[in-house]
C-alpha positions as protocol buffer text, in pm:
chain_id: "A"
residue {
  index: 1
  type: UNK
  ca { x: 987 y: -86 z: -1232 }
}
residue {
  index: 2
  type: UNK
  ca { x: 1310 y: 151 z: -1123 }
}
residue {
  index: 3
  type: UNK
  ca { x: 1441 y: 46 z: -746 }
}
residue {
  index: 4
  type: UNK
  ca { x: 1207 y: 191 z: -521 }
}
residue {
  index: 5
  type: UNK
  ca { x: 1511 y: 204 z: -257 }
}
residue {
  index: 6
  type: UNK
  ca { x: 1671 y: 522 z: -530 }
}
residue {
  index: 7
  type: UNK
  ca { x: 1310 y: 710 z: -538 }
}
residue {
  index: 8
  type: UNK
  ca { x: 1263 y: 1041 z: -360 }
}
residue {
  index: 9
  type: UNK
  ca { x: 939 y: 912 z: -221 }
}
residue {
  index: 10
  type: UNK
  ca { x: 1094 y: 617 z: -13 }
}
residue {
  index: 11
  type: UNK
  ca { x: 1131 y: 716 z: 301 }
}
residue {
  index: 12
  type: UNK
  ca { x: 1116 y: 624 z: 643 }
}
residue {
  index: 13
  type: UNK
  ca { x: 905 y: 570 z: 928 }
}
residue {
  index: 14
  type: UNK
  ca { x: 1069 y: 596 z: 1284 }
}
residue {
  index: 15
  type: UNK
  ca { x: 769 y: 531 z: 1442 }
}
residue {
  index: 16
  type: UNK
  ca { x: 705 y: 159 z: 1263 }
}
residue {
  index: 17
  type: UNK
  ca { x: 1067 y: 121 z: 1188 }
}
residue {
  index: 18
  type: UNK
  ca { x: 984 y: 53 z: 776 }
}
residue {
  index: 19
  type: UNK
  ca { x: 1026 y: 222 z: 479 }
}
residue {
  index: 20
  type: UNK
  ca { x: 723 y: 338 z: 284 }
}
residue {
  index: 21
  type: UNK
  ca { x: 618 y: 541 z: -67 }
}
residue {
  index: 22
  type: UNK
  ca { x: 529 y: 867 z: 16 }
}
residue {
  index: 23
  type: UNK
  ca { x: 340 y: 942 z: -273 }
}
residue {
  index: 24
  type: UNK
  ca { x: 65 y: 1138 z: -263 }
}
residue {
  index: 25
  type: UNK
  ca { x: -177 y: 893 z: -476 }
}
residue {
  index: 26
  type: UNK
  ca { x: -509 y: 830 z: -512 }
}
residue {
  index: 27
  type: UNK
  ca { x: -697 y: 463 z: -478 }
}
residue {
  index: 28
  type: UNK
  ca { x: -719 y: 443 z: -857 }
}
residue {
  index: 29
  type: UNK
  ca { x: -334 y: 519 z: -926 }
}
residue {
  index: 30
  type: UNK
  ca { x: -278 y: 233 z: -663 }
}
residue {
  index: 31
  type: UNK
  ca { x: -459 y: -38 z: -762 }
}
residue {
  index: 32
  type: UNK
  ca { x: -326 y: 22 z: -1098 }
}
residue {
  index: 33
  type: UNK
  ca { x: 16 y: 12 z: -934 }
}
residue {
  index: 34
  type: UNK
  ca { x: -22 y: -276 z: -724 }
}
residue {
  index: 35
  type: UNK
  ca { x: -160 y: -513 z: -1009 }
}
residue {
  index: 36
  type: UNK
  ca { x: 126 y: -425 z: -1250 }
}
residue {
  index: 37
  type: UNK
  ca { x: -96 y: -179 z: -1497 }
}
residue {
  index: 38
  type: UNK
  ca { x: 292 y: 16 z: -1526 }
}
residue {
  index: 39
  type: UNK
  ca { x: 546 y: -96 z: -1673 }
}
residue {
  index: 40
  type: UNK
  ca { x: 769 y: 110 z: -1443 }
}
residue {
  index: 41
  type: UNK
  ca { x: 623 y: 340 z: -1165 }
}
residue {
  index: 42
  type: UNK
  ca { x: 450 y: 686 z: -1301 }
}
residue {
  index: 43
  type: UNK
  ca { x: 552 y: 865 z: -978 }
}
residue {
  index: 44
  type: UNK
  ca { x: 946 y: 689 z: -922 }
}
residue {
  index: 45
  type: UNK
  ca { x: 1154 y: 1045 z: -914 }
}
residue {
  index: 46
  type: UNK
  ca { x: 1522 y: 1011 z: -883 }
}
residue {
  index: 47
  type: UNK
  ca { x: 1657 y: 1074 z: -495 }
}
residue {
  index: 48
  type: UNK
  ca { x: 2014 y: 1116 z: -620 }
}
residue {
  index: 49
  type: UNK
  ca { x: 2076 y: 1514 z: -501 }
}
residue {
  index: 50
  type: UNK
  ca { x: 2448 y: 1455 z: -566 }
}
residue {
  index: 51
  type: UNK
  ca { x: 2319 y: 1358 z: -975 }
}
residue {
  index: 52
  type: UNK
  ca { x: 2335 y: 1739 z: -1151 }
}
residue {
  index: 53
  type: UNK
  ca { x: 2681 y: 1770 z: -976 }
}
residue {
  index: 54
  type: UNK
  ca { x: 2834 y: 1461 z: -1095 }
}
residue {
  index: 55
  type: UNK
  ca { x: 2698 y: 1557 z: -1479 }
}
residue {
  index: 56
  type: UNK
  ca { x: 2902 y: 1921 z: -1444 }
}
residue {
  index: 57
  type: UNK
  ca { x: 3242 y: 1758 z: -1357 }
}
């Protein structure tokens, strides 16, 4: 699976003081997650912003 710590969806939670997905999923698209149905995560989306500038230089 790609480094959840690079996703978009990894963010955190003041309130518990933890990072969490923030995927919008359903129970299905979890367990399959959990019990390693993917080879890499369906919903992993790049958080580099800084990515498309990098490519132009």
């Amino acid at each position: 699976m790609q480094d959840c710590e690079t996703c978009a969806y990894y963010v955190y939670d003041d309130e518990y003081q933890e990072y969490y997905c923030d995927m919008d999923m359903d129970e299905d698209d979890y367990g399959r997650l959990v019990s390693g149905y993917y080879r890499s995560c369906p919903f992993y989306r790049d958080g580099d912003e800084y990515k498309v500038v990098r490519h132009q230089i």
